[in-house]
C-alpha positions as CSV (number, residue, x, y, z in Angstrom):
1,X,124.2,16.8,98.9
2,X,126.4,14.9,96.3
3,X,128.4,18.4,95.5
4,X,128.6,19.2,99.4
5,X,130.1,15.9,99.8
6,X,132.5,16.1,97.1
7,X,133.9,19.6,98.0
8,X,134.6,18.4,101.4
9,X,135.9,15.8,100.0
10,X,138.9,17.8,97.4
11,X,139.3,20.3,100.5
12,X,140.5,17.3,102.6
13,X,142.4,15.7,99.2
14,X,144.4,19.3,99.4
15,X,145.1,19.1,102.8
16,X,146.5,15.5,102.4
17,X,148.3,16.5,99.2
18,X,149.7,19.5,100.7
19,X,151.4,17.5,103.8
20,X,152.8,15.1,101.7
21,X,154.3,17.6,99.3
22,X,156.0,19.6,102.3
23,X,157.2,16.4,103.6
24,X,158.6,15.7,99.9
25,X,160.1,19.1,99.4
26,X,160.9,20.5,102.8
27,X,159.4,23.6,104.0
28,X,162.0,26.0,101.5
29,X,160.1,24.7,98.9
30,X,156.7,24.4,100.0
31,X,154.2,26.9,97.8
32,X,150.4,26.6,96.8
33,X,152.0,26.2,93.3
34,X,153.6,23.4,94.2
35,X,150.8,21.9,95.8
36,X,148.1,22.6,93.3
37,X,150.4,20.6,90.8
38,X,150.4,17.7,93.1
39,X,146.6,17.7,93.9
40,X,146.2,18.4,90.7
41,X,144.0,21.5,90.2
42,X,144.6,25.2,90.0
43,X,145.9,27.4,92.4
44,X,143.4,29.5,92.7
45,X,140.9,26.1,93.9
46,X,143.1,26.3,97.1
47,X,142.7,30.1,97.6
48,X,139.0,29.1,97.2
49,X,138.8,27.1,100.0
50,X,141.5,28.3,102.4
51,X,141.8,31.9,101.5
52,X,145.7,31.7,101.6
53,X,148.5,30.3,101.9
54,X,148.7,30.2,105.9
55,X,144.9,29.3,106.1
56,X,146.2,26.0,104.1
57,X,148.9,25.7,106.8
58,X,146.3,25.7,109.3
59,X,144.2,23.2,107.9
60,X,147.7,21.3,107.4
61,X,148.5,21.7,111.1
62,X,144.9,20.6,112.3
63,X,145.5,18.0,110.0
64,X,148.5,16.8,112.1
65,X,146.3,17.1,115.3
66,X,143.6,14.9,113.9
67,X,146.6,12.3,113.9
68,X,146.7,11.9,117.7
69,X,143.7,9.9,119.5
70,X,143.5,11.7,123.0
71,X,144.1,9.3,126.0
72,X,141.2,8.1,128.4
73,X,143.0,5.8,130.8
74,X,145.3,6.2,133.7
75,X,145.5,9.5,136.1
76,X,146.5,13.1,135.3
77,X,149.9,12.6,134.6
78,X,149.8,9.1,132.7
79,X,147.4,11.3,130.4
80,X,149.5,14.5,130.1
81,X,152.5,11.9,129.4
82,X,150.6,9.7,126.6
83,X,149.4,12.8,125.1
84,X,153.4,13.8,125.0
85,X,154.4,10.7,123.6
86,X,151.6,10.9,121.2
87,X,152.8,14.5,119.7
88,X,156.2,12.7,119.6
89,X,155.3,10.3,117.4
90,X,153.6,12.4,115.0
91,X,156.1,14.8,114.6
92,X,159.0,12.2,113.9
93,X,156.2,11.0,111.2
94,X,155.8,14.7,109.8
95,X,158.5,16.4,110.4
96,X,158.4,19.2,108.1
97,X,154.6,19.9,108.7
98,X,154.7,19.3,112.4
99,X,156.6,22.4,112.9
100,X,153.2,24.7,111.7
101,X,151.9,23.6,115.2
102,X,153.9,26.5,116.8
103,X,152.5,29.2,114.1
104,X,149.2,29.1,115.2
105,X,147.5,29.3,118.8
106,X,144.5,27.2,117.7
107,X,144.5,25.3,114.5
108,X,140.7,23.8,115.0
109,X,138.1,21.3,116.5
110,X,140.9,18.5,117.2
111,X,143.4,21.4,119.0
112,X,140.3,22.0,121.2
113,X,139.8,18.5,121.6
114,X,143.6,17.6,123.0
115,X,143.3,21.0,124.9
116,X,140.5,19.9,126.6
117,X,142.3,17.0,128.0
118,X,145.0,18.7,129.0
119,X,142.5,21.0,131.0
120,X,141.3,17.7,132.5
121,X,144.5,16.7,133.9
122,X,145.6,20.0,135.5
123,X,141.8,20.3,137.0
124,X,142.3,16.8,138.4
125,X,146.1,17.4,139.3
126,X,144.5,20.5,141.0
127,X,145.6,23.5,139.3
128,X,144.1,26.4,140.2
129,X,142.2,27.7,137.0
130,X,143.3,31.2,137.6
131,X,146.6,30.0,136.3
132,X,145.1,27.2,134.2
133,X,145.6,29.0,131.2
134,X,149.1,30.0,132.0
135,X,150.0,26.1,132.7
136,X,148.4,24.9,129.5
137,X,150.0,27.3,127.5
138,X,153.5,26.6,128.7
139,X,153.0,22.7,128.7
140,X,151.9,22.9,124.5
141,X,154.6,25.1,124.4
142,X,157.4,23.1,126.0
143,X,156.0,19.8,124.3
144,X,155.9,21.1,120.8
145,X,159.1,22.9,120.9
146,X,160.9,19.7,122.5
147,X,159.8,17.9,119.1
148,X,160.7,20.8,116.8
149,X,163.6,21.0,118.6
150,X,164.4,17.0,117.8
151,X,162.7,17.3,114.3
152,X,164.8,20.3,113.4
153,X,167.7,18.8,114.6
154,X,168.7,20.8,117.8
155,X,168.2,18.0,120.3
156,X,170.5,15.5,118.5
157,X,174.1,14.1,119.7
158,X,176.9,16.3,118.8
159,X,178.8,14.9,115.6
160,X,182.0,14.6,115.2
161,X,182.8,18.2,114.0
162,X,181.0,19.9,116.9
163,X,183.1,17.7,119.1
164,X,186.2,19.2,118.4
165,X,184.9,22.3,118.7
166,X,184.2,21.8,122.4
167,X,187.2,19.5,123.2
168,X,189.0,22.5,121.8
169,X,187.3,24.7,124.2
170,X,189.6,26.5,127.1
171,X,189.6,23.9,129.7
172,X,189.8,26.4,132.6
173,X,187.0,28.2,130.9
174,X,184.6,25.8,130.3
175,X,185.6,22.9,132.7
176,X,182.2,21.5,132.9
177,X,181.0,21.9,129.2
178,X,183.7,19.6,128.1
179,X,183.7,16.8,130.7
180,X,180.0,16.8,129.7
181,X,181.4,16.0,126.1
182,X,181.1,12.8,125.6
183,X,177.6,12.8,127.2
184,X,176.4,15.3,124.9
185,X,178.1,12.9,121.7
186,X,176.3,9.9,123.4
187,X,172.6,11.9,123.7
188,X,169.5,10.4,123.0
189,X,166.4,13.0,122.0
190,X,163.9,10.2,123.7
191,X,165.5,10.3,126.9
192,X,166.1,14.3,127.1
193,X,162.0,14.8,126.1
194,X,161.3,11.9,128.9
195,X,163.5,14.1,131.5
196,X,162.0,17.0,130.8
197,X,158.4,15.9,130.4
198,X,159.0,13.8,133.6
199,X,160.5,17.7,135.5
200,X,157.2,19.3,133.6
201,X,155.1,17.6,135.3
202,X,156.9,17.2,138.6
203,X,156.5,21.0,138.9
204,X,153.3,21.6,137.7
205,X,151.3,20.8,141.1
206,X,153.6,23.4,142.7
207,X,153.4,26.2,140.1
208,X,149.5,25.9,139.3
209,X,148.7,26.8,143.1
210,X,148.4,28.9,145.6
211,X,149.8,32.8,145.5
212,X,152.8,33.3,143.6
């Protein structure tokens, strides 16, 4: 029992190990090498338990799930939006490891967990589970990108450089993109995920019903 314990144990010490060292060195630089000096052991003790390199990111991404406590209170949609939120926050946390949550379409018991609640809303928001699937898949999808999409900069306010660029723009060309310049400099990446969580949701009892 004592040499169970301890190999769960150094498997979770890796996993731990290896999310810090991405975090430390950025994804570029992120190797079992690099890890296994960190932890430290041997490369080939991480092969042991995870088989490879992407079945450490796995464990690394079910790591970042294990992160979030699933809601219980509220209805369907105060769920689905603290369950949002929660991913959020994680990812701003982790934001180099965060990103291995689009690689894989299950990463392990606490995925299924937050999945399940997610089934719960939709059942009680009344999608039809025909297209259950379909709904869930696009809601992980549009939450996880939005915080990529902050994380890896994309949804960020314009700097100073890129607003040239668009004041430079043809004006009869592209009326609308620059009078929405300044908007765009001013942007805030918690109010564009709240707007779109908050149109998300709005068309979810619509889409998950009824014929197409």
């Amino acid at each position: 029992m004592a040499t169970t314990t301890r190999q769960r144990l150094s498997r979770e010490d890796m996993v731990v190990t290896a999310v810090r060292t991405r975090e430390k060195l950025g994804a570029g630089e992120f190797s079992l090498r690099r890890v296994a000096a960190a932890v430290p052991c041997d490369p080939m003790s991480i092969v042991h338990h995870f088989g490879s390199k992407a079945g450490l990111e796995q464990a690394m991404a079910s790591w970042v799930e294990e992160q979030i406590e699933p809601p219980v209170d509220g209805d369907w949609r105060a769920r689905l939006d603290a369950l949002a939120d929660a991913y959020r926050a994680v990812g701003l946390r982790h934001p180099e490891t965060f990103p291995l949550l689009q690689a894989f379409t299950f990463t392990g018991v606490a995925d299924q967990a937050l999945t399940e609640v997610v089934h719960c809303a939709f059942d009680e928001a009344g999608v039809d589970r025909d297209r259950m699937a379909d709904v869930t898949t696009g809601w992980f999808s549009c939450v996880i990108g939005l915080v990529v999409g902050e994380v890896r900069g994309l949804i960020a306010p314009l700097d100073d450089h890129l607003v040239e660029q668009v004041t430079a723009l043809d004006p009869e060309r592209f009326p609308i993109t620059r009078a929405l310049t300044e908007h765009y400099r001013t942007l805030v990446p918690a109010t564009t995920f709240r707007l779109t969580l908050d149109a998300l949701h709005t068309g979810i009892t619509s889409a998950g019903r009824g014929p197409s």
